[in-house]
C-alpha positions as CSV (number, residue, x, y, z in Angstrom):
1,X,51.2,-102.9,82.1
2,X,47.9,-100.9,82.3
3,X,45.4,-102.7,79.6
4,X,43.6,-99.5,77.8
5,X,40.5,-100.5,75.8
6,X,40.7,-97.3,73.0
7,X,41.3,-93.9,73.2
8,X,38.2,-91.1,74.2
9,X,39.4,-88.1,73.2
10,X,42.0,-86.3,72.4
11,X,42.5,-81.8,73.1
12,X,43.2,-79.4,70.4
13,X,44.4,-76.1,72.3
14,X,42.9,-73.1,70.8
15,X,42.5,-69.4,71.9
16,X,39.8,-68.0,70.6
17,X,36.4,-70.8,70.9
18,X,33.9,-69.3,68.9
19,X,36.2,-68.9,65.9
20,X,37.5,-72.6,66.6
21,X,34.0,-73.9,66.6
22,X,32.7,-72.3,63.9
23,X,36.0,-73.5,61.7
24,X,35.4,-77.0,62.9
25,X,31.4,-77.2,62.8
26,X,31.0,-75.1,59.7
27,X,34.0,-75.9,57.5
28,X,35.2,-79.2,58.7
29,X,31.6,-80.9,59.6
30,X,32.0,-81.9,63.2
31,X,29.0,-81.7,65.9
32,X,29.2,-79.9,68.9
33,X,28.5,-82.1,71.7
34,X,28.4,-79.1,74.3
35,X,30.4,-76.0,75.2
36,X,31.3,-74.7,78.8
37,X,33.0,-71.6,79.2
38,X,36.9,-72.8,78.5
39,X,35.9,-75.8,76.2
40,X,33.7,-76.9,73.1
41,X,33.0,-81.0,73.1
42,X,32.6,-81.9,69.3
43,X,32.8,-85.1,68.0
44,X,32.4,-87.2,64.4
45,X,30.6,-90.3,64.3
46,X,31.8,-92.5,67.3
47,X,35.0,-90.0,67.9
48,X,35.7,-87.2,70.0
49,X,37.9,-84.3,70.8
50,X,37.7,-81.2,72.7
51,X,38.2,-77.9,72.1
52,X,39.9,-75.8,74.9
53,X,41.6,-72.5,75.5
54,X,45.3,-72.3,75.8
55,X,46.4,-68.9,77.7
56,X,49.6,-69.8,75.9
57,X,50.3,-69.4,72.4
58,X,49.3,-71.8,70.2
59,X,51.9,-72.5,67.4
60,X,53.4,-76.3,67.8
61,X,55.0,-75.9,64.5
62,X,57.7,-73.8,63.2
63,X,56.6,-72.4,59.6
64,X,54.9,-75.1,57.2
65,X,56.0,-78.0,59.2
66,X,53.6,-80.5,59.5
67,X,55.2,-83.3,62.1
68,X,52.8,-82.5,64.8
69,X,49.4,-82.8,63.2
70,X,46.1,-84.2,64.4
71,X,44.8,-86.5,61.4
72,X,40.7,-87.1,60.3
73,X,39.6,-90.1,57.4
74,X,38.0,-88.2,54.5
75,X,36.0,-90.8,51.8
76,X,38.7,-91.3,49.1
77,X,35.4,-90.1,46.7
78,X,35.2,-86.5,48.7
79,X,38.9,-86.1,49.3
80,X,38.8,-83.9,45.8
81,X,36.0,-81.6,46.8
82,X,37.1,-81.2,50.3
83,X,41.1,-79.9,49.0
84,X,38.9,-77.6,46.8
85,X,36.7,-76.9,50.1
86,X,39.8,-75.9,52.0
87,X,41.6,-73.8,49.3
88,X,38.1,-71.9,48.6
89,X,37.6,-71.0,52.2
90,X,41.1,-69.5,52.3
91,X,42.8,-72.3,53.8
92,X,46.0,-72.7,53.4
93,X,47.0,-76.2,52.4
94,X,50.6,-76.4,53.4
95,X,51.3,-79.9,51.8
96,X,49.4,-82.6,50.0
97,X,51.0,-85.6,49.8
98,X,50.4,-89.5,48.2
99,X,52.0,-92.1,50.5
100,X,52.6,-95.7,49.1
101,X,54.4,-96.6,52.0
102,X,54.8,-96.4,56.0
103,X,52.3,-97.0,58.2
104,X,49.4,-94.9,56.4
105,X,48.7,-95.1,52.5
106,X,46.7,-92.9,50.9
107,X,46.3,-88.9,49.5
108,X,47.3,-86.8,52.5
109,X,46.4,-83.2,52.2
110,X,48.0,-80.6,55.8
111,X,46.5,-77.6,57.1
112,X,46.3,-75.3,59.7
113,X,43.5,-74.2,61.7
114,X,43.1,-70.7,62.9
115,X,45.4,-71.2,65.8
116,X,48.0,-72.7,63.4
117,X,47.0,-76.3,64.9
118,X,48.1,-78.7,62.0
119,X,45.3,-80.6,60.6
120,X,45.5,-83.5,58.1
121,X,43.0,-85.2,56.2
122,X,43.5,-88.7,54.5
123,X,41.5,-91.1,52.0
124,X,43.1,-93.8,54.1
125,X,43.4,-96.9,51.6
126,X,45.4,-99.8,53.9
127,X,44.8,-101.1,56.9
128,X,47.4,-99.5,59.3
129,X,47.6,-102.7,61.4
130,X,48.9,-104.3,58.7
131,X,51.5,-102.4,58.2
132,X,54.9,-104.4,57.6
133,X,57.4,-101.6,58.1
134,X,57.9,-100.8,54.3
């Protein structure tokens, strides 16, 4: 077995980058790291992702479903403000969600960004590796 330390970062296919940056700098709060002319590096606190064109389309959800989803911790005291945030900026929240069990507890609010990329944001309150399959 190959022994990985932790995960680097992660792609987000998008098709248009300057609207995709500006959603996720401007609205969602992440830094851009540096941009070359298919991808934009961003990254918040320690984490990473990149930003990259797709020539395909970008839809890796039917309707409102929100199984494939890329999740980001929000302070449970801004989780509030940032819903309202979302909703005010036009973003449709497609579900909002309290989970008591499973893996991750906490308030749970699903949404898509501009290419219809589910994101989820979560005022995580357990420790995931102590999860006991409940």
């Amino acid at each position: 077995m190959i022994k990985l330390q932790k995960l680097v970062h992660f792609t987000i296919p998008v098709k248009d980058l300057d609207r995709s940056e500006k959603f996720y700098t401007e609205l969602l709060g992440f830094k851009k790291v540096r941009r070359n002319a298919h991808m934009v590096f961003m990254r918040i606190g320690t984490d990473h992702f990149v930003l990259t064109h797709s020539e395909k389309p970008v839809d890796p959800n039917p309707g409102d479903d929100s199984a494939i989803h890329t999740a980001f911790l929000v302070d449970p005291d801004h989780y509030d403000d940032a819903v309202k945030q979302l909703k005010s900026q036009g973003v449709h929240v497609v579900n909002e969600e309290v989970r008591h069990k499973g893996t991750f507890h906490g308030r749970s609010a699903y949404f898509h960004d501009p290419d219809r990329n589910v994101l989820e944001i979560i005022d995580l309150q357990n420790d995931p590796m102590a999860d006991t399959g409940a």
